[in-house]
N, C-alpha and C positions, 0 to 999 in steps of 0.2 A: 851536353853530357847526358847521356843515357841513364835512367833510373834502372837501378838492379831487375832483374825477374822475381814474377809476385815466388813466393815461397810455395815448393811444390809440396802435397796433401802429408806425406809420410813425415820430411821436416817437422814440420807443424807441428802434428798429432803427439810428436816427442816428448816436446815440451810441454804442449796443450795438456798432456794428458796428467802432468803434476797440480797444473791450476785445478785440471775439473775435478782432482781428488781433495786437492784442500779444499773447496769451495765446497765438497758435499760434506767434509770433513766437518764444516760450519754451519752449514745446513741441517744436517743431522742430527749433530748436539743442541740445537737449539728446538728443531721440531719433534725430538723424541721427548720431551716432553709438556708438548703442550697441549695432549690429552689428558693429562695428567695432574696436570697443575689444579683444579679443584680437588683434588686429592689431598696431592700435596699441602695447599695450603689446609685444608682440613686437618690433616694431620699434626700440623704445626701451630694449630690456632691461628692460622689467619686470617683476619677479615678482608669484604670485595678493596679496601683502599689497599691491605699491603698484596692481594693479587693484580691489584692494577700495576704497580710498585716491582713486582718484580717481572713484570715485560717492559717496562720503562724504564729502569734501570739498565737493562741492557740496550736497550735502541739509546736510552742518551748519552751514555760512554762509549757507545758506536758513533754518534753522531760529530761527539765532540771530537773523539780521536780520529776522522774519517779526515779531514783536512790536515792532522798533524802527518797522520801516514802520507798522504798526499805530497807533504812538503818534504818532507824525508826522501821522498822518492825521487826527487827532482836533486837531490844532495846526496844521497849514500849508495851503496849498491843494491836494487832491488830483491834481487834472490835473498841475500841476506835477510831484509825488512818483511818479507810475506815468510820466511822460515819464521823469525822469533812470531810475528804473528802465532803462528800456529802451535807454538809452544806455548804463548799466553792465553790462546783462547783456551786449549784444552786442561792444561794445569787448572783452570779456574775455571771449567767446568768440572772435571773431575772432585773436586776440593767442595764443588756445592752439591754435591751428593753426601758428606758427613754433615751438614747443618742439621742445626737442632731447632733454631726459631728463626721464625719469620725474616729476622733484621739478617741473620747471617746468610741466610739465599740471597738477600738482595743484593748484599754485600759481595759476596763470590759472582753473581749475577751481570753485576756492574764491573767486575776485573774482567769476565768475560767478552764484556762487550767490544775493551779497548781491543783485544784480540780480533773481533769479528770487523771493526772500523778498518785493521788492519789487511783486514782478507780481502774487504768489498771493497777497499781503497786500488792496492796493490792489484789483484786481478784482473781491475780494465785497464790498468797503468801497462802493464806488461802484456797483457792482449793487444795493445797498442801497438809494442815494441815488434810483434813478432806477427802481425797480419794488418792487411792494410782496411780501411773500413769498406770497398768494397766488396770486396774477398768475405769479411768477417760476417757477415749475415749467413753464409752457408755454415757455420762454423757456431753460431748461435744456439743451432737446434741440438749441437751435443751438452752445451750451458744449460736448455730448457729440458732436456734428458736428466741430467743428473738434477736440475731444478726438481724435477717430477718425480725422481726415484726420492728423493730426498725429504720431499713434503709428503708425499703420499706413506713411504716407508717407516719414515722417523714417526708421526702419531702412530701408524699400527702394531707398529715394533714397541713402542713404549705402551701403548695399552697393554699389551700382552705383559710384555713386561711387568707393569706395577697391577694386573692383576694376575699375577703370577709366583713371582719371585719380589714383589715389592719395584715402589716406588724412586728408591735411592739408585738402584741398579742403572737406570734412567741417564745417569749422570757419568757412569761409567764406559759404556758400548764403544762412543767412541772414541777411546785410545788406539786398540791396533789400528784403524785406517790413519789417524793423523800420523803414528809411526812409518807406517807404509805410505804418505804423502811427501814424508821430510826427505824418506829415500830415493824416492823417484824423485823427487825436483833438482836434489845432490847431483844424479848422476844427467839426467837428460835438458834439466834447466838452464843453458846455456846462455846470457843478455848479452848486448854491447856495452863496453864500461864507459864512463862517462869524465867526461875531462875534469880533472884534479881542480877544485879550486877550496877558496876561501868558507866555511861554513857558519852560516848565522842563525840561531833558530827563535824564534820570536816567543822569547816565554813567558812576557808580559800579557802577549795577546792570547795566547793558551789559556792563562787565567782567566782576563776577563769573560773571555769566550764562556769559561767551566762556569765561571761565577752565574753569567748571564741566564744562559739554558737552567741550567740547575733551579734558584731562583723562580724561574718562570715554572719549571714544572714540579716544584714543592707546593707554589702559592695556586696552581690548575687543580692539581691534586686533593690538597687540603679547605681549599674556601668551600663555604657552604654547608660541611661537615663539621672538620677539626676546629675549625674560627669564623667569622660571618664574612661573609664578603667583603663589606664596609665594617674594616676593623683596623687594625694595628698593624695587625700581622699583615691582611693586605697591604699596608701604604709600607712597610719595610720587605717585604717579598717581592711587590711587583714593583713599588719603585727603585728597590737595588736592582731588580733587573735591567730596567731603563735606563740607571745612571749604568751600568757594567756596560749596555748595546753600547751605549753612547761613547764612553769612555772606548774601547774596542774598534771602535769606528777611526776617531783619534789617533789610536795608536796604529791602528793599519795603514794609514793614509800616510804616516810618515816614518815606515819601519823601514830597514835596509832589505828585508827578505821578509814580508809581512804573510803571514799564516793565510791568507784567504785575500789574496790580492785585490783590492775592490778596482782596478780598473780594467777586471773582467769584464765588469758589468756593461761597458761602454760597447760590448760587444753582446746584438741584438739576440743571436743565437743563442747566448752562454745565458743572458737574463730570462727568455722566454722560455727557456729549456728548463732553468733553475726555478720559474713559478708552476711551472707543469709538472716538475720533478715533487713539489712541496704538495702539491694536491695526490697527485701519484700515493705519493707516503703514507699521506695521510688516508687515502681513500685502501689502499692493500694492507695494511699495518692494524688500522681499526679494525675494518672487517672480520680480518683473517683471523685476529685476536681472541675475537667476542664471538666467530661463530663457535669454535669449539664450545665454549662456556654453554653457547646459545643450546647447543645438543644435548648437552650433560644437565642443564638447570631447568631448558624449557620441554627437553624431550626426554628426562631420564633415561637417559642414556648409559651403559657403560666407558670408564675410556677406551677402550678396542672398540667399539662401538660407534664413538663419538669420530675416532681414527677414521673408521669403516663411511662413513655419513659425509666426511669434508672431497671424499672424492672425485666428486662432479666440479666442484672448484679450482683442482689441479691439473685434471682431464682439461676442461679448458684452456689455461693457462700453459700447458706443455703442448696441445694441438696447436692456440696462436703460435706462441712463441716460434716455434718448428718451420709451419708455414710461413708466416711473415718473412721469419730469416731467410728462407730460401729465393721468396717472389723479391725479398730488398737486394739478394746476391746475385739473381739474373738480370733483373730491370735495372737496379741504380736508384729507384726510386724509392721514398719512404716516407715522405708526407700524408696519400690518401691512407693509408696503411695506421699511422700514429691517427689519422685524427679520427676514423673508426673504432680504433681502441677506446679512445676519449670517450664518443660516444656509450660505448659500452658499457665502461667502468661507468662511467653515471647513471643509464639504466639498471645495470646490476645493481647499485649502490640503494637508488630509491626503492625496488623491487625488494631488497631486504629489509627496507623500512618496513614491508607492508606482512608479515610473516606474523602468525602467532600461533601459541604452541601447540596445534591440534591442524594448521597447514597441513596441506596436502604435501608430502615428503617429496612428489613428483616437481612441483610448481616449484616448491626451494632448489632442488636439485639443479633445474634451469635458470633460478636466480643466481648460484652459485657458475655456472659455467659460465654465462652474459659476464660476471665481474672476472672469475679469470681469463678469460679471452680478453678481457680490456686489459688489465695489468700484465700480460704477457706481449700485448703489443706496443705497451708506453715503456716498460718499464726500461729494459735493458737499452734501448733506441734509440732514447733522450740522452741516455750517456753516450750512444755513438753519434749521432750527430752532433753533439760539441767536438768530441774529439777530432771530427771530419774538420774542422774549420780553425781547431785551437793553435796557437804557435807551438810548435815539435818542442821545443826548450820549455814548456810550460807546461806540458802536457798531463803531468805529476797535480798541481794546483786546479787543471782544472777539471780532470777527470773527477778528481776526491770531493768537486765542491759542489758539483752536479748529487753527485754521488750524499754526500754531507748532508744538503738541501731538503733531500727525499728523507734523509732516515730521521733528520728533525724534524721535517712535518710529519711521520710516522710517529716521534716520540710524543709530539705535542698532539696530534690524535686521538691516541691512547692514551696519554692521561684526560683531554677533556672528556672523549666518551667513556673512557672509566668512573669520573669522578658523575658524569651524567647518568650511567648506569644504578650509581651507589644511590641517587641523590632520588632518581625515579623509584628505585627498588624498595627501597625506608617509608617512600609516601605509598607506595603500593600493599606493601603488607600496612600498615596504618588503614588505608582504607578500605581491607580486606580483616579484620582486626577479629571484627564479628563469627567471619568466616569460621578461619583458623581456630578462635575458643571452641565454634561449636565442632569440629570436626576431632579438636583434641579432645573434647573429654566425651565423644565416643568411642572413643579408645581403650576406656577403663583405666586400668594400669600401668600398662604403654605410655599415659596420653604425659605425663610428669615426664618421661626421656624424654618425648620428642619436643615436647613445652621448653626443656632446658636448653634443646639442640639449637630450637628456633632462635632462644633468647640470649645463647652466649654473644652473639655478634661474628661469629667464625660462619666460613662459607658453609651452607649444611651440605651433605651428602643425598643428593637429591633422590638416586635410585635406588634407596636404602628407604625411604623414607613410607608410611601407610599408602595404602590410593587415597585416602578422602581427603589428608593432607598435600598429600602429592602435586596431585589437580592444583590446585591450589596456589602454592609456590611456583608451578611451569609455569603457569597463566602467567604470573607476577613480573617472571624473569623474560619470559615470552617477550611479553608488553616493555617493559623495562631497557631492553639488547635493543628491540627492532627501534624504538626510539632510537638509541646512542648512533641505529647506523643513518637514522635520516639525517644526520649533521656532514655524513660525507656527502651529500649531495654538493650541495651548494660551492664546496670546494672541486669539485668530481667538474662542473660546470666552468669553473674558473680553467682548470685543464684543457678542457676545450677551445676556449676563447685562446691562451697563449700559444697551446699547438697551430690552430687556426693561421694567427700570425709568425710564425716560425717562417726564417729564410729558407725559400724551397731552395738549397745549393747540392748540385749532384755530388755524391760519391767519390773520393778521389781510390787511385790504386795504388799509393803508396803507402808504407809504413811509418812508425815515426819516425825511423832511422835514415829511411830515404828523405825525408821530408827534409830535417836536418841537415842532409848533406844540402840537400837543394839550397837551403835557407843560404849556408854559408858560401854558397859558391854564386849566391845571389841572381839565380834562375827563375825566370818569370815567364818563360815561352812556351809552357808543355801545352800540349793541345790538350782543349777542354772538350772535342770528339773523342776522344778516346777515354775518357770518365775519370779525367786527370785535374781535376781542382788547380791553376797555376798558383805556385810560389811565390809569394809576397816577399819581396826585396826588404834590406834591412831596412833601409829608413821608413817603409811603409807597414813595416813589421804593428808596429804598437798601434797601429791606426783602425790595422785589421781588426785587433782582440777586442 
């Protein structure tokens, strides 16, 4: 039996063309403002823990919910599932534009996230459905297009913004596209339905799962600061954590339809992919985070400014992606390609280690493109090569856990290099103490505001602040950021080693839908010259994953 024909350009771009709008839909509200966010918190009284707090807050309710959407997906109708997505992410971002302190941003923050779990889950699921993984590399570069409009846009739009018309507006922008995303997917989002069965949805494991993460990144967050490391709080923080993994573990192994199927793992691709995916996270998630900061604390910066500055990062990251996609959709190959990336992402990562706040703007600029060009070539790729190899019936579980993988080691990331920052930053001004006195009370009269500014504990406002003080706190924050990023190395390295070992298996050209068919009519003789991956028969089905 003959597999359908791949899906010609116009088809595609129909449907494709509602995913790239929600996706920058999510994109957008989350990068408009993160030039901002020292602001913000400023505004709010908040200190570096509750800005650490409210980017982690949303990556760990992305995290957590990335596997439930995942499962959902393999159970309900997809169009449905990435629509309420996008009603949740924006309802809760819109609603964290009236907070008034700190705890309610995190708050609306974290409702956001389950939303954005939903979009990054959902969009390779259904990219899946509707282009086959050879095909989908050309098809990459309009994901790394709107990738790019998205990051680049969202900071410079929200600098303007919150020096403009304010900060809260920030939270606003993007309603009409998400309106105009729901109506384009309504009319031109057409899936295959999926056969009627029995629904189980494992809500035990949901918990432990929340329990777990959560847990772990309170007690990353808070030790060293809020309570000691060797304290109380540690041994009921990190060890509920452990007993939750554990427990979670338990309850997977013997669920009927278990949230995060562990007998992925027995498939070599799915584990290597999933430790390359947690380094990935962790390595674009940190960085990404702290550079902004890095511009506004260590280079007094404006936010339109600081917006204006991250651009050689995305310029990277939008040229790989673009390229890569297109050499993986003519050749078939994607291995020398991901582990170049790897490389990258690692020297970029160490390279930002070495910055302080009077760097040559030039030399960061090219530290910033080295790390995008790595995470534009890992990122999205690791999730397609599991797809290339996952069973068509699973394809839900495992897109979402690749997927999952990355934005926990992203969350766990940022909080350690958050809580590394705060903890560097405290001893830094301490042993710059002398400094700071003498340069406040040449001040005169001034020198009592900005003495209180220093001393509330809230992020100060760095390009408000004297020059003789100024100097002063950039060095601080300088020293303090390029620390936090040397911790991505050693993970950045791990990336490499599991790419390294990744099954080189070529490209197939079918979808998932073809795949499925094949599955069930138990075909196993496509030629593998024509860039056809064969079909694993039922009984050898579980053996493959």
């Amino acid at each position: 039996m003959a597999t359908s024909p791949t899906p010609t350009t116009p088809s595609v771009l129909r449907p494709l063309s509602g995913l790239l709008l929600g996706m920058f839909v999510s994109m957008l509200a989350s990068t408009v403002v993160s030039t901002s966010l020292p602001v913000i918190l400023h505004d709010l009284e908040g200190d570096q823990s509750a800005f650490t707090w409210v980017v982690t807050a949303t990556l760990l309710t992305t995290a957590i919910s990335t596997p439930i959407w995942g499962k959902l997906a393999d159970l309900f109708p997809r169009k449905l599932l990435i629509q309420i997505a996008i009603v949740i992410f924006v309802l809760a971002t819109a609603a964290a534009g009236f907070s008034q302190t700190p705890e309610m941003l995190i708050a609306f923050r974290a409702v956001q996230g389950i939303g954005a779990g939903g979009l990054a889950a959902l969009s390779q699921v259904i990219m899946a459905d509707i282009i086959s993984p050879r095909e989908r590399g050309r098809y990459m570069g309009l994901f790394g297009a709107v990738m790019a409009v998205a990051t680049v846009g969202g900071p410079l739009l929200g600098g303007v913004i919150t020096d403009t018309l304010g900060w809260r507006w920030n939270f606003f922008v993007a309603l009409p596209f998400a309106l105009a995303a729901l109506v384009i997917q309504q009319r031109t989002l057409h899936l295959p339905s999926h056969a009627a069965r029995r629904v189980r949805i494992d809500y035990l494991g949901i918990v432990l799962l929340s329990t777990a993460v959560s847990l772990l990144l309170v007690w990353i967050t808070g030790a060293g600061s809020t309570f000691d490391w060797w304290s109380i709080e540690t041994l009921l923080m990190a060890g509920g954590a452990v007993v939750a993994g554990i427990l979670f573990v338990l309850v997977e192994l013997r669920a009927r339809e278990p949230l995060v199927p562990l007998d992925l793992f027995r498939d070599r691709t799915f584990t290597l992919a999933t430790v390359a995916s947690i380094s990935t996270g962790i390595a674009m998630f940190g960085t990404s985070v702290f550079l902004s900061q890095y511009m506004q604390m260590a280079r007094g910066a404006t936010p339109t400014e600081a917006g204006l500055m991250t651009i050689p990062m995305i310029a990277g990251l939008l040229v790989a992606s673009v390229v890569v996609g297109a050499l993986i959709s003519r050749f078939g190959q994607w291995k020398p390609y991901l582990v170049a990336g790897s490389l990258l992402l690692t020297v970029g990562g160490f390279a930002l280690s070495t910055i302080e706040y009077d760097t040559n703007f030039a030399l960061v600029s090219l530290y910033m493109v080295l790390l995008g060009a790595g995470v534009g070539m890992t990122m999205q790729n690791l999730v397609l090569i599991v797809q290339n190899t996952a069973d068509p019936r699973r394809m839900g579980v495992a897109s979402s856990g690749v997927t999952f993988f990355r934005s926990l080691g992203g969350t766990v990331g940022v909080s350690v290099m958050g809580a590394a920052l705060a903890s560097s930053a405290t001893g830094l001004l301490a042993d710059r103490r002398s400094d700071l006195a003498s340069a406040i009370e040449g001040l005169g009269a001034r020198g009592a505001e900005v003495a209180a500014q220093l001393q509330s504990g809230t992020i100060p406002q760095v390009s408000a602040l004297p020059e003789s003080v100024r100097v002063i706190i950039e060095d601080v924050y300088a020293q303090a950021i390029s620390h936090s990023f040397l911790l991505t190395v050693p993970v950045a390295v791990l990336a490499v080693l599991a790419i390294a070992f990744l099954p080189n298996v070529p490209l197939n050209r079918m979808t998932t839908r073809e795949r499925a068919h094949a599955l069930e009519a138990d075909l196993a003789t496509v030629s593998v010259d024509t860039g056809v991956v064969p079909a694993a028969p039922r009984a050898a089905g579980r053996a493959a994953e």
